[in-house]
LUMKOL-975219 format. One record per residue: residue in three letters; x, y, z of N, C-alpha, C in turn. Coordinates in nm, 2 decimals, padded with zeros to 4 digits. Layout:
// residues N
aa; nx; ny; nz; cax; cay; caz; cx; cy; cz
ALA; X; Y; Z; X; Y; Z; X; Y; Z
...
This chain:
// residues 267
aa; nx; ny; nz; cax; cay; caz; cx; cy; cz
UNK; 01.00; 02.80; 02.77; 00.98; 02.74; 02.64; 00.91; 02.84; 02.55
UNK; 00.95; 02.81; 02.43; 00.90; 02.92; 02.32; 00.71; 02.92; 02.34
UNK; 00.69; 03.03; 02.32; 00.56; 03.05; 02.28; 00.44; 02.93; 02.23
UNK; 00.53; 02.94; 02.05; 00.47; 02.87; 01.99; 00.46; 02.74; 01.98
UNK; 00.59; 02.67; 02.06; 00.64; 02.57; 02.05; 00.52; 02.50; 02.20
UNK; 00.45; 02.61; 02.28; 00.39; 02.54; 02.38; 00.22; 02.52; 02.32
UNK; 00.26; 02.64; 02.25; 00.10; 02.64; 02.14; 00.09; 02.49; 02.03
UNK; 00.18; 02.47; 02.00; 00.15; 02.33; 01.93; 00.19; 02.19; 02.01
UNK; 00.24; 02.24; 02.12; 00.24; 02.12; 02.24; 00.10; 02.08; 02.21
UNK; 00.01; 02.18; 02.32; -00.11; 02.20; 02.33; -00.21; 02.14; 02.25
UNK; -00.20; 02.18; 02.14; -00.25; 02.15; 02.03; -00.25; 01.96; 01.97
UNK; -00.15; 01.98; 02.00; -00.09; 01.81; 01.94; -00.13; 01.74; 02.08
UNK; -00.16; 01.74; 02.18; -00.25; 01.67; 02.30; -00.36; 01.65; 02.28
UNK; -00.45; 01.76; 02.25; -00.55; 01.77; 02.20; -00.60; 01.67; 02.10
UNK; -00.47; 01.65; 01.99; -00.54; 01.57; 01.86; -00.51; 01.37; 01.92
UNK; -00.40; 01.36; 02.00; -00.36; 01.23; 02.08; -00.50; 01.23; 02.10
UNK; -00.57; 01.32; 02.20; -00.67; 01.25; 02.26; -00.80; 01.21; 02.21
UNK; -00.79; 01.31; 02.10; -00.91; 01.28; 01.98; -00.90; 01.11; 01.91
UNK; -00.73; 01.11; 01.89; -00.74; 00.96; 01.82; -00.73; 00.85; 01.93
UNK; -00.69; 00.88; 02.04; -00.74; 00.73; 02.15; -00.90; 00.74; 02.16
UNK; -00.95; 00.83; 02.17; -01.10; 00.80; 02.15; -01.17; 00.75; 01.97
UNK; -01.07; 00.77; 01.89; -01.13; 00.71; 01.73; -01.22; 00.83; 01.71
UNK; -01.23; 00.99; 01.74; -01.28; 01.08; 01.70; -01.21; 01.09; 01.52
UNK; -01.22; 01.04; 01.40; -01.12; 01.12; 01.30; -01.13; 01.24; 01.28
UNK; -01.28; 01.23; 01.28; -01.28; 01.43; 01.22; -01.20; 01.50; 01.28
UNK; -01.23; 01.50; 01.43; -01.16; 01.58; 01.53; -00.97; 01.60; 01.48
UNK; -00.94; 01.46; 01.49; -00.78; 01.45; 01.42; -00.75; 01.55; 01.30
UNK; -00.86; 01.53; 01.21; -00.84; 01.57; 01.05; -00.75; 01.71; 01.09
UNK; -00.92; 01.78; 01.17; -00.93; 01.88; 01.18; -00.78; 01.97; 01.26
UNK; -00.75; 01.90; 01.37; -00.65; 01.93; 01.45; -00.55; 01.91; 01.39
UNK; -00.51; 01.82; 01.28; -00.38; 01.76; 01.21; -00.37; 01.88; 01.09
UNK; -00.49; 01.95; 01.05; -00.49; 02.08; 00.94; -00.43; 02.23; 01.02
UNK; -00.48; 02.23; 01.14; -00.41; 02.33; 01.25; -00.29; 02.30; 01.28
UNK; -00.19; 02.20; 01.29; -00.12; 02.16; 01.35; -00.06; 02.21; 01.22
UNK; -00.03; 02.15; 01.09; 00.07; 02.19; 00.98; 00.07; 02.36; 00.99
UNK; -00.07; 02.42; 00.97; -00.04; 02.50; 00.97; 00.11; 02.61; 01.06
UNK; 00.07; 02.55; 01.19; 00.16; 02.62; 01.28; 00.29; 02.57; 01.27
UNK; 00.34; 02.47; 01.19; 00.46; 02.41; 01.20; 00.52; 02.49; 01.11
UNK; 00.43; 02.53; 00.98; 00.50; 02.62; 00.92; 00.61; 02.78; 00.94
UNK; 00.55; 02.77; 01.09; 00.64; 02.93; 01.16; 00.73; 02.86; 01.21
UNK; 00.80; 02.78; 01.20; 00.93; 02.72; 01.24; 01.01; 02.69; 01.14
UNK; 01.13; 02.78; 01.13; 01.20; 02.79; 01.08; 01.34; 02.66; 01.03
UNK; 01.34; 02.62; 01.20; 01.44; 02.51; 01.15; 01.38; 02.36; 01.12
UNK; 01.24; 02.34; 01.06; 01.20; 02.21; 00.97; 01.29; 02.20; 00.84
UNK; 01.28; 02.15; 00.78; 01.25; 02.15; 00.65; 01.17; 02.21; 00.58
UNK; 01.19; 02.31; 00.43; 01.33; 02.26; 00.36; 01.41; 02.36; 00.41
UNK; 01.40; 02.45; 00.52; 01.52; 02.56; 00.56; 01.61; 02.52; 00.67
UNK; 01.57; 02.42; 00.73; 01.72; 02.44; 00.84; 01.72; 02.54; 00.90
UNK; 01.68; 02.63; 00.94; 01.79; 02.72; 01.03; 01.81; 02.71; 01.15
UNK; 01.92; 02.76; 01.23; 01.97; 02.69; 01.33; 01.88; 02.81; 01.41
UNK; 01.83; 02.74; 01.52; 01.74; 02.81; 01.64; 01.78; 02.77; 01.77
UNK; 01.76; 02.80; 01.88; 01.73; 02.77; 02.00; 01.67; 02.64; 02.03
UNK; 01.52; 02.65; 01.95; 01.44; 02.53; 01.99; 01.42; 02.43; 01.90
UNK; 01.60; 02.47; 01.77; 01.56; 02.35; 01.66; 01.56; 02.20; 01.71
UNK; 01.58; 02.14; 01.81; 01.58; 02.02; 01.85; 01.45; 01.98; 01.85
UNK; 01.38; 02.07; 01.97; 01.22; 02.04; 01.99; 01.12; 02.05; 01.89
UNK; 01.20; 02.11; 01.81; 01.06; 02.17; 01.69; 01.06; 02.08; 01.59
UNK; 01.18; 01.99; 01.58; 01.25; 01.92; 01.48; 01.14; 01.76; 01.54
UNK; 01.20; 01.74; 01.67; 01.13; 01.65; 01.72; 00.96; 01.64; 01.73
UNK; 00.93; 01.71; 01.73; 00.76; 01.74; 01.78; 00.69; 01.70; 01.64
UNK; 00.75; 01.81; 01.51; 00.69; 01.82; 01.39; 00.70; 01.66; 01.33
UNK; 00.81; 01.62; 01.37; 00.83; 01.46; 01.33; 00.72; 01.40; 01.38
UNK; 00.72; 01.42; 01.51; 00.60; 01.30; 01.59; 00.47; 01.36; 01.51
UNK; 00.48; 01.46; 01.48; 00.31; 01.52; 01.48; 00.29; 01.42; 01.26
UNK; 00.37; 01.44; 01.20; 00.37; 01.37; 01.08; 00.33; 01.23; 01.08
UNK; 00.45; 01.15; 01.20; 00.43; 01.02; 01.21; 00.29; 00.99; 01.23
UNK; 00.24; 01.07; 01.34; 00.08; 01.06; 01.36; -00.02; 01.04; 01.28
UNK; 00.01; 01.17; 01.17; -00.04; 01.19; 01.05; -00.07; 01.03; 00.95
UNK; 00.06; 01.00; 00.91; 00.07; 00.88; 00.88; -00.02; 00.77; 00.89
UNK; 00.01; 00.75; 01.06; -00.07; 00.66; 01.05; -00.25; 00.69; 01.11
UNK; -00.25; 00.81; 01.10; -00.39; 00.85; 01.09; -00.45; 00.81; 00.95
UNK; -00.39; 00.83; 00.84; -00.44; 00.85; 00.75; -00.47; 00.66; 00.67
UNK; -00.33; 00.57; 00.79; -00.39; 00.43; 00.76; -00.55; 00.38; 00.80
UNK; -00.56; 00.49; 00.96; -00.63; 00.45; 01.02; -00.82; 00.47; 00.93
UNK; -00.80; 00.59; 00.87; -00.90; 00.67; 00.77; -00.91; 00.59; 00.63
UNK; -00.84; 00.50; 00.62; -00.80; 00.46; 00.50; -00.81; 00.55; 00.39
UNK; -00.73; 00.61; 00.40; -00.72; 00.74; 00.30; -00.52; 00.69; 00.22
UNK; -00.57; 00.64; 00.16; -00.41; 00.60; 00.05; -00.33; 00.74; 00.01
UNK; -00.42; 00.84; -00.03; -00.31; 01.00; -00.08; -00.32; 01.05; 00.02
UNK; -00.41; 01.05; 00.11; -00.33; 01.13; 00.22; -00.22; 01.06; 00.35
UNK; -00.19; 00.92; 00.30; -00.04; 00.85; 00.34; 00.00; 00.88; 00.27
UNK; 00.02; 00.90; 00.12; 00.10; 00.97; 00.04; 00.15; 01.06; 00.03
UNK; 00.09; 01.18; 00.07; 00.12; 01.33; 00.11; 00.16; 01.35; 00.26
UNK; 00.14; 01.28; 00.34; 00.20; 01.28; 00.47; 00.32; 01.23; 00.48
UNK; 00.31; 01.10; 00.44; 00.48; 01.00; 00.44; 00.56; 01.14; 00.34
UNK; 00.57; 01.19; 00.25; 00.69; 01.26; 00.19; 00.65; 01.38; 00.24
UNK; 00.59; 01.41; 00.35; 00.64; 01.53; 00.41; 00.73; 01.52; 00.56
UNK; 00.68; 01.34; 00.60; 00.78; 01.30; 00.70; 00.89; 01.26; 00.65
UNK; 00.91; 01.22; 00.54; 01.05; 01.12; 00.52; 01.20; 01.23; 00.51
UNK; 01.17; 01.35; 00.53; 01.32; 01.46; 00.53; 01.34; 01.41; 00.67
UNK; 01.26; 01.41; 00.78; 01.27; 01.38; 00.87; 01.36; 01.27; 00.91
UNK; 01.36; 01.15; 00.83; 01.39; 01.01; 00.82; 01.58; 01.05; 00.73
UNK; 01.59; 01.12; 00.69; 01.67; 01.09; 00.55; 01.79; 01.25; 00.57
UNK; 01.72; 01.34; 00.61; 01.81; 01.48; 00.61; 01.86; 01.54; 00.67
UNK; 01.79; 01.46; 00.87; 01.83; 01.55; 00.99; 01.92; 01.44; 01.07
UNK; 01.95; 01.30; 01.02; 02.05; 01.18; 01.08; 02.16; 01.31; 01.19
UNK; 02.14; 01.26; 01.30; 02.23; 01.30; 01.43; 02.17; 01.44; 01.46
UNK; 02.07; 01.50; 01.41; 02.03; 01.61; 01.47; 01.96; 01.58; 01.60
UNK; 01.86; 01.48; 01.56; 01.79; 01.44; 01.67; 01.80; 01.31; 01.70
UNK; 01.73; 01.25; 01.76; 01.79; 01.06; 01.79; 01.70; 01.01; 01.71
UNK; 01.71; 00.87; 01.66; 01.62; 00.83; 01.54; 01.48; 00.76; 01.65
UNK; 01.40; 00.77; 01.53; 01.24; 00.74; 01.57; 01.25; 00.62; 01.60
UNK; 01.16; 00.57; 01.68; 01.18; 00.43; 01.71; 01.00; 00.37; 01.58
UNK; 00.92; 00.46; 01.53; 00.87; 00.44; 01.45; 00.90; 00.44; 01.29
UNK; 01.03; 00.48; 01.31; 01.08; 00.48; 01.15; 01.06; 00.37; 01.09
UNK; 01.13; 00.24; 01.10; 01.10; 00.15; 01.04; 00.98; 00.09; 01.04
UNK; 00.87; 00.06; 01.10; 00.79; 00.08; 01.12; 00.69; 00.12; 00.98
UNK; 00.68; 00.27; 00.99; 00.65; 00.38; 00.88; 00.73; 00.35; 00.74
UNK; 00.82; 00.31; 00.70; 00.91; 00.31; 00.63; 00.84; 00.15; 00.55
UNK; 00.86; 00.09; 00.60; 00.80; -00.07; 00.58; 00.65; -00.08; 00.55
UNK; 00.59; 00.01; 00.60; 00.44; 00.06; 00.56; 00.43; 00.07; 00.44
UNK; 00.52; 00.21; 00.40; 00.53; 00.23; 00.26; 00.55; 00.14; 00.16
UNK; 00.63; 00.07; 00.20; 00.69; -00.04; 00.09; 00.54; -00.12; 00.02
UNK; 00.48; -00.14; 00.15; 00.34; -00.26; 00.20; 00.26; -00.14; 00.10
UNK; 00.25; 00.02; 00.10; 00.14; 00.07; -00.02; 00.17; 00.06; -00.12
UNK; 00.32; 00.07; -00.13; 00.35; 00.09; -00.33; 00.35; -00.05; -00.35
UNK; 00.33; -00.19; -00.30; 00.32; -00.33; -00.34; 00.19; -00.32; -00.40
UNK; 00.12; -00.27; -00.25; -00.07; -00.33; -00.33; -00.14; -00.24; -00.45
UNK; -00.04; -00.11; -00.44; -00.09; -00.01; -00.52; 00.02; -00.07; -00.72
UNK; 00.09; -00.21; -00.70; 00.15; -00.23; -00.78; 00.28; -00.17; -00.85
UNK; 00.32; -00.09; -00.74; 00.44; 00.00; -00.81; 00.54; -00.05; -00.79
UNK; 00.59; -00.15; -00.89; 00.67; -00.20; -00.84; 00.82; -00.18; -00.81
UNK; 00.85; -00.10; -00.97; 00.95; 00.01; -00.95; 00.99; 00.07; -00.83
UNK; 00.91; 00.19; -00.79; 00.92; 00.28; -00.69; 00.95; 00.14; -00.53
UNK; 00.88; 00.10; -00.53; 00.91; -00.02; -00.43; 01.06; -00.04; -00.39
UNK; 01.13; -00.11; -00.54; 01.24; -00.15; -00.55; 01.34; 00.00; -00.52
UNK; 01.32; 00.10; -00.58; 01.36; 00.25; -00.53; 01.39; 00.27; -00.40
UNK; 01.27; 00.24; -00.34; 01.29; 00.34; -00.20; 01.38; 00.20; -00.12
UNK; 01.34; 00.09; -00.16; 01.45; -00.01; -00.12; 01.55; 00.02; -00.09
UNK; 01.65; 00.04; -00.24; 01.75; 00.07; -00.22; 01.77; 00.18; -00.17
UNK; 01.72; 00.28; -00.12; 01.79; 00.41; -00.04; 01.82; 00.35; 00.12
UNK; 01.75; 00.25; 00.15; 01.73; 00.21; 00.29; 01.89; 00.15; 00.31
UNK; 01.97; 00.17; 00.43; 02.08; 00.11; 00.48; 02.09; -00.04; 00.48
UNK; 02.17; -00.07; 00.45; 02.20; -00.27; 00.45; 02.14; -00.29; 00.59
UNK; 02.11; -00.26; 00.65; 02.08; -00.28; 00.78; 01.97; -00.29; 00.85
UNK; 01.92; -00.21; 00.71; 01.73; -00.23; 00.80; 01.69; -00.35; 00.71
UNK; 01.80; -00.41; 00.62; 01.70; -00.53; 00.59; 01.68; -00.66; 00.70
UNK; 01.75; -00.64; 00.83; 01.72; -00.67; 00.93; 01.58; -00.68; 01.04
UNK; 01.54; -00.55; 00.98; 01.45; -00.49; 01.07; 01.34; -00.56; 01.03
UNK; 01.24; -00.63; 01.11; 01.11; -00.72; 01.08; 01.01; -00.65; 00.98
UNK; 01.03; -00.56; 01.01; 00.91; -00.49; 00.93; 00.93; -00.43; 00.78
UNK; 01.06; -00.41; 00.72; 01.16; -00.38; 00.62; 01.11; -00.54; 00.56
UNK; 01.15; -00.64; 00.66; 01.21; -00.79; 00.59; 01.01; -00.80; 00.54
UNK; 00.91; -00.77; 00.65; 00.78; -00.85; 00.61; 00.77; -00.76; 00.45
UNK; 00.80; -00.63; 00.44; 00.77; -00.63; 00.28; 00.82; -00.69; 00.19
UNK; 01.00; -00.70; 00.20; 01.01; -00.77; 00.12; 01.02; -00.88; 00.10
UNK; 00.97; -00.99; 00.21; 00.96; -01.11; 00.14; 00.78; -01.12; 00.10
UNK; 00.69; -01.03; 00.11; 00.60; -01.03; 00.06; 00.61; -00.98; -00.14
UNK; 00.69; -00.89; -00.14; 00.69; -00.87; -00.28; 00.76; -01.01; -00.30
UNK; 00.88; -01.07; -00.27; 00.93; -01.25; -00.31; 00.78; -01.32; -00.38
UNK; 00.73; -01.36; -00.24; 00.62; -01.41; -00.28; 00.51; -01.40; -00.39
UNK; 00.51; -01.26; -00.39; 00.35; -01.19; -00.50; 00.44; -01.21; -00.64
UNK; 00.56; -01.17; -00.65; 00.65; -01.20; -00.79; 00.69; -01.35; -00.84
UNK; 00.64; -01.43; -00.70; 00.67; -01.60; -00.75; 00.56; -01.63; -00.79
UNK; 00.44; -01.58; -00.76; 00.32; -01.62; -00.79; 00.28; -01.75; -00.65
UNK; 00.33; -01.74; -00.51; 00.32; -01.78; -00.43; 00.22; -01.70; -00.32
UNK; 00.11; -01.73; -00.36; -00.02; -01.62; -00.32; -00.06; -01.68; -00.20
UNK; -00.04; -01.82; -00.17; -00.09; -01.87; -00.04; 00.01; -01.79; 00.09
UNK; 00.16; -01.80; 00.05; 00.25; -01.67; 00.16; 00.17; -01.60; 00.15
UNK; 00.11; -01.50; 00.05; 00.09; -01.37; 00.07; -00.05; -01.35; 00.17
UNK; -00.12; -01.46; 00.20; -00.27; -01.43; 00.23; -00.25; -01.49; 00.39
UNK; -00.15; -01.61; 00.44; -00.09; -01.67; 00.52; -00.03; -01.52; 00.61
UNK; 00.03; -01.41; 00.50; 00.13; -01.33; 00.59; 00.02; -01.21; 00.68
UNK; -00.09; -01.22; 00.67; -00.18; -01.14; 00.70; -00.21; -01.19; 00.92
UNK; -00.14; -01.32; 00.93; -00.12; -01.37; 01.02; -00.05; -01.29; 01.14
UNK; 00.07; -01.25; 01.08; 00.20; -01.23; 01.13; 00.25; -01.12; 01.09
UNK; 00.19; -01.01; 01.11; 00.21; -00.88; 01.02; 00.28; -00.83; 01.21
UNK; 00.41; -00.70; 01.13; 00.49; -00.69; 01.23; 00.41; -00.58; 01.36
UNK; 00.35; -00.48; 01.22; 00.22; -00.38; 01.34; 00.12; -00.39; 01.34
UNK; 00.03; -00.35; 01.41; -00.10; -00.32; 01.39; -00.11; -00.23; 01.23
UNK; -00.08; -00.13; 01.23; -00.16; -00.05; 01.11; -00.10; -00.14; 01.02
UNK; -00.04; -00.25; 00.99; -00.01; -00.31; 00.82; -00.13; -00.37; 00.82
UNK; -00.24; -00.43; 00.89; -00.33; -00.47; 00.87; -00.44; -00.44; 00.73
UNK; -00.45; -00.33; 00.76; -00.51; -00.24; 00.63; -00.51; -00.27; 00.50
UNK; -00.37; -00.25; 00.47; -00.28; -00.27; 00.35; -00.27; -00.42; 00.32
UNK; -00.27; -00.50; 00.44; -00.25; -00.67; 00.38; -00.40; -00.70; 00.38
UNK; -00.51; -00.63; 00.40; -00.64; -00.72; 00.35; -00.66; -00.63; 00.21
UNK; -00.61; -00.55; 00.15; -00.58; -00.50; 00.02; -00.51; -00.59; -00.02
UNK; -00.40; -00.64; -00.01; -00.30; -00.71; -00.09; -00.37; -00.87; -00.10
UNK; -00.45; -00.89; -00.03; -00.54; -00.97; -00.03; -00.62; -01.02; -00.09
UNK; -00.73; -00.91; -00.15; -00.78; -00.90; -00.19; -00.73; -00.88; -00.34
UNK; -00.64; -00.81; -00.36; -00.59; -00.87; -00.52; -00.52; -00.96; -00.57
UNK; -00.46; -01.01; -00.45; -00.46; -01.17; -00.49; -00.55; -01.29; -00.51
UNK; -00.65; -01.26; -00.43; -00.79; -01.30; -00.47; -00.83; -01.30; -00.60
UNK; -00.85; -01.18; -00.67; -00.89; -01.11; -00.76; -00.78; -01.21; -00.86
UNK; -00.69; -01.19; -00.88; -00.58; -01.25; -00.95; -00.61; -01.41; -00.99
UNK; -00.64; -01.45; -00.86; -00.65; -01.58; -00.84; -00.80; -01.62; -00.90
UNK; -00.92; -01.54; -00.91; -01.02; -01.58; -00.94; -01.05; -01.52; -01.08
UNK; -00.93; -01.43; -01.13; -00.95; -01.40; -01.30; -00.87; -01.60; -01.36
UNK; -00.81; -01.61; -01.32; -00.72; -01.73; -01.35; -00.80; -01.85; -01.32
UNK; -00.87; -01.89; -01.24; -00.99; -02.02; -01.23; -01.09; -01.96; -01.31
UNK; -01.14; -01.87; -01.36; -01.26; -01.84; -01.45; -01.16; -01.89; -01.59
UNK; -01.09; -01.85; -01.66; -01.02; -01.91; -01.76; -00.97; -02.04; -01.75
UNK; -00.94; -02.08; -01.66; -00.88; -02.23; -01.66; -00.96; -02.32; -01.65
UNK; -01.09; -02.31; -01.60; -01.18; -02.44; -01.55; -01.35; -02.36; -01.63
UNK; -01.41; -02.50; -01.63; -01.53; -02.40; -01.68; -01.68; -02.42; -01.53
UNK; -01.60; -02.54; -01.40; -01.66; -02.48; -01.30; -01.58; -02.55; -01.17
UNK; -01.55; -02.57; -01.09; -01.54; -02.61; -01.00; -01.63; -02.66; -00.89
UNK; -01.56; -02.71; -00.78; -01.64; -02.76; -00.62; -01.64; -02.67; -00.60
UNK; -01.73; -02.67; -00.48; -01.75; -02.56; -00.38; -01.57; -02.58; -00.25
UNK; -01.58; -02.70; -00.31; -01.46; -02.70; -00.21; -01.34; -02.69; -00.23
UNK; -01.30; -02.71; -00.31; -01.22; -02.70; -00.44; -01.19; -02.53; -00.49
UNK; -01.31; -02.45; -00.49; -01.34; -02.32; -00.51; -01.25; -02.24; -00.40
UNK; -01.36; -02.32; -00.26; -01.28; -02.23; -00.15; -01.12; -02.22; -00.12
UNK; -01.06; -02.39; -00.13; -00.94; -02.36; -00.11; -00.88; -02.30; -00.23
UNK; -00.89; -02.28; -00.36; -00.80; -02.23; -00.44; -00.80; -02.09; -00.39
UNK; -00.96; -02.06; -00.33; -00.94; -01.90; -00.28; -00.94; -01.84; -00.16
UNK; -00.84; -01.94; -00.07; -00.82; -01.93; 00.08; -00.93; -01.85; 00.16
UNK; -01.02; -01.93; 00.12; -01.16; -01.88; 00.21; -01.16; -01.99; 00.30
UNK; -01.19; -01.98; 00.44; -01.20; -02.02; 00.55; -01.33; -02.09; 00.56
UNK; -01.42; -02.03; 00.50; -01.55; -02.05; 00.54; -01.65; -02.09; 00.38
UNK; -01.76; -02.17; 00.35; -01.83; -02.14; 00.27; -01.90; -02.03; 00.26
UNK; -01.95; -01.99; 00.33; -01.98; -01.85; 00.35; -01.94; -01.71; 00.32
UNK; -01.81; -01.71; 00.33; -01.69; -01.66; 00.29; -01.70; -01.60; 00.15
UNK; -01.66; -01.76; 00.11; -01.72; -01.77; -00.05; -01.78; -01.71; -00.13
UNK; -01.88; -01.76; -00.09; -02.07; -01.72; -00.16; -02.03; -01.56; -00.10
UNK; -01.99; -01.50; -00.03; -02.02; -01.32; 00.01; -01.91; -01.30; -00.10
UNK; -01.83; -01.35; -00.13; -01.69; -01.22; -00.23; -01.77; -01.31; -00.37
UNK; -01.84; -01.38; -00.41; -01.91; -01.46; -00.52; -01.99; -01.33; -00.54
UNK; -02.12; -01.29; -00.44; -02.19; -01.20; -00.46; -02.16; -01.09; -00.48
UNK; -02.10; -01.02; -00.45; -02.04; -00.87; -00.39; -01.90; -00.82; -00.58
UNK; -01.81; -00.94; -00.58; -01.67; -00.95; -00.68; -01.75; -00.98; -00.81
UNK; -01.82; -01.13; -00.81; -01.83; -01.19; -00.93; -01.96; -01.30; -00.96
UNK; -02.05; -01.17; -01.00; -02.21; -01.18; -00.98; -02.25; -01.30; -01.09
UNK; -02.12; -01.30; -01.19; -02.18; -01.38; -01.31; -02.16; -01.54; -01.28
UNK; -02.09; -01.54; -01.19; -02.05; -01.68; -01.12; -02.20; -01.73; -01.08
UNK; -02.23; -01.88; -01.10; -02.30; -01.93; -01.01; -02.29; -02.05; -00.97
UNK; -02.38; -02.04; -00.84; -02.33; -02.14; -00.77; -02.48; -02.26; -00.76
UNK; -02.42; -02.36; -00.80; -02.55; -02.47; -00.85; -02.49; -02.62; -00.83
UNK; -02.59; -02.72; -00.78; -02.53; -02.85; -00.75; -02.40; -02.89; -00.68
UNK; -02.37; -02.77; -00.57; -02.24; -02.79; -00.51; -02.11; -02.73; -00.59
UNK; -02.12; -02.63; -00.70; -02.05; -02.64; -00.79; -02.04; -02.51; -00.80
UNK; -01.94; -02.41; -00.81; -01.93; -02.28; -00.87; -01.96; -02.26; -01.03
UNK; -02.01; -02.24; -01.15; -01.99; -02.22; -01.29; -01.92; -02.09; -01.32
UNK; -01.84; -02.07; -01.38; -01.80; -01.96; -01.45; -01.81; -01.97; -01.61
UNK; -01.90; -02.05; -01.67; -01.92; -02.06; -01.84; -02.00; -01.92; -01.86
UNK; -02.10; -01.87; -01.80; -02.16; -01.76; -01.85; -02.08; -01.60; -01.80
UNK; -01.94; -01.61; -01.68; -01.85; -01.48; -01.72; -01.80; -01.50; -01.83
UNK; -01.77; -01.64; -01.89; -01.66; -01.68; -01.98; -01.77; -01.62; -02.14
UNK; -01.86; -01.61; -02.15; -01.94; -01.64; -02.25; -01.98; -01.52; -02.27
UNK; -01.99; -01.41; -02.16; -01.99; -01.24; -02.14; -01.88; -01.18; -02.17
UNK; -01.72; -01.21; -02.16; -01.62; -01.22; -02.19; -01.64; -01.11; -02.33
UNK; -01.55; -01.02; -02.33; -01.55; -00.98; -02.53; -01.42; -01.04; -02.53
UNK; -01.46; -01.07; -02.73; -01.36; -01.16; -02.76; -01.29; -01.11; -02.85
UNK; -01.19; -01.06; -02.84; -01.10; -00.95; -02.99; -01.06; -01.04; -03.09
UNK; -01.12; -01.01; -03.23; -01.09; -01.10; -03.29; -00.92; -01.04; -03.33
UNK; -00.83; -01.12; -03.43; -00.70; -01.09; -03.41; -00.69; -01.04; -03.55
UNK; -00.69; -00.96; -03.62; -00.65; -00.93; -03.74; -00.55; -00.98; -03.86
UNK; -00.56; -01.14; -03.83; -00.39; -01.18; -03.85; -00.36; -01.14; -04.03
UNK; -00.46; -01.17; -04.13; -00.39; -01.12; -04.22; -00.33; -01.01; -04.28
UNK; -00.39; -00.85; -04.20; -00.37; -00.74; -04.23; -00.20; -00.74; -04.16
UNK; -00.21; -00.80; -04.03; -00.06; -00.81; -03.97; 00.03; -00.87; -04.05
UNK; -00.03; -00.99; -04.10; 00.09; -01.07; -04.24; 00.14; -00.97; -04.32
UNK; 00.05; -00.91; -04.39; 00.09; -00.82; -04.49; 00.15; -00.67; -04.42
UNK; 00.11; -00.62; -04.32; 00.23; -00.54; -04.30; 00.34; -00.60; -04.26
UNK; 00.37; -00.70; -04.17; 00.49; -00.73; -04.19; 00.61; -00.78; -04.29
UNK; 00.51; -00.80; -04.42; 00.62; -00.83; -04.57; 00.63; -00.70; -04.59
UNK; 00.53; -00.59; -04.61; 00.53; -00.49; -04.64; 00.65; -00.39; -04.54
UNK; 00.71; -00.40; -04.46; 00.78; -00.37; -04.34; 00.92; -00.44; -04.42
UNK; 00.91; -00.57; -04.42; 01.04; -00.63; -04.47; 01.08; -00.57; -04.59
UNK; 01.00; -00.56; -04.71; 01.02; -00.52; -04.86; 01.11; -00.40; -04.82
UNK; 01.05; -00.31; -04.72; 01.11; -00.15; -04.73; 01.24; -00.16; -04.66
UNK; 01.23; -00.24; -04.58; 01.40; -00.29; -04.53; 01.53; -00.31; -04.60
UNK; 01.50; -00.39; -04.73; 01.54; -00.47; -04.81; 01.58; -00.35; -04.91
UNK; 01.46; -00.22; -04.89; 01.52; -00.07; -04.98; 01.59; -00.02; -04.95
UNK; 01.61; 00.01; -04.80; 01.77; 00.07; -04.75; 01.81; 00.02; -04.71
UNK; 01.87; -00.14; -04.72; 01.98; -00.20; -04.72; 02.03; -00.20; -04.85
């Protein structure tokens, strides 16, 4: 076997063993070594070239990305899934029959979808959707994102806090107590406006808190102006802290005749 190719064997054992122990540094550290040396291989990406040990090298650098990935769920580091996922996805998208497909691809791929949701992008979401084959909308973990965007676009937030249940991997966990939490958020900008206080019980279920305790900690921690008195949540004094923009409406009247008059000139 090539040299280098046993040098980043080596290497990439090394960082496995770091992360079954939950060492990260160690990983970071090893996963910074590891790119480096992937770079003396010629047949990755973006060159291709045909080698001897383009199979292995093709294969390895994949696993070692994948890793990356989901190191970087495990760190909860959002850009550095960012910058890892589109240094793996040539892998996914440019080398089809060179090597055999990952059995983590979809997997990874379904991940992504699950950051550009909570990160709100919803565009890019719909994007990388469509590049995916009719076929992985099959695949459980393709289908858990997108019937999670269904739900967050119906405004059916109880699916979305429910799907935290039945998530297809371990690492989506991460990402669905984010998606979570801004459905929360969503859901408790919308009872501060709508009501001027609520039950405690009443409070909890609109905000699928399990527990009163629950509660009262994202009360303290989210929404300090909230209080809680006589069994009752108040939200009149966020409402009352609130700035309130007044609306300029006559200046708007008058530019809008003013707007019409000059219409009326070049017609």
């Amino acid at each position: 076997m090539d040299p280098k190719l046993v040098e980043v064997t080596q290497v990439f054992d090394r960082f496995k063993a770091a992360y079954t122990r939950n060492d990260l540094q160690t990983c970071s550290n090893l996963l910074t070594e590891l790119k480096v040396m992937l770079t003396k291989f010629p047949s990755l990406p973006p060159l291709f070239q045909q080698s001897p040990n383009a199979v292995q090298e093709l294969m390895i650098a994949r696993d070692i990305y994948e890793h990356a990935v989901v190191l970087s769920v495990k760190a909860e580091d959002q850009d550095a899934f960012e910058r890892d996922f589109f240094q793996l996805k040539p892998y996914y998208t440019d080398i089809c029959g060179i090597i055999p497909p990952s059995p983590q691809e979809y997997p990874i791929l379904g991940l992504n979808l699950l950051r550009l949701l909570v990160q709100n992008r919803i565009a890019e979401f719909h994007t990388e959707l469509e590049l995916l084959p009719s076929s992985a909308l099959e695949n459980s973990c393709i289908k858990h994102a997108v019937e999670l965007e269904q739900s967050f676009m119906e405004g059916a937030y109880n699916r979305v806090l429910s799907a935290r249940q039945s998530v297809p991997h371990e690492t989506y966990v991460y990402f669905m107590d984010l998606l979570a939490k801004t459905v929360r958020d969503e859901i408790a900008g919308c009872s501060e406006k709508a009501y001027e206080y609520l039950s405690i019980a009443d409070a909890k279920q609109i905000l699928m808190f399990s527990s009163i305790k629950e509660l009262s900690d994202y009360i303290a921690e989210e929404h300090p102006k909230w209080k809680i008195t006589n069994g009752c949540v108040f939200f009149q004094e966020a409402k009352d802290s609130a700035p309130c923009k007044e609306i300029p409406s006559l200046q708007l009247i008058n530019q809008t005749l003013s707007y019409a008059k000059e219409l009326e000139r070049i017609v």
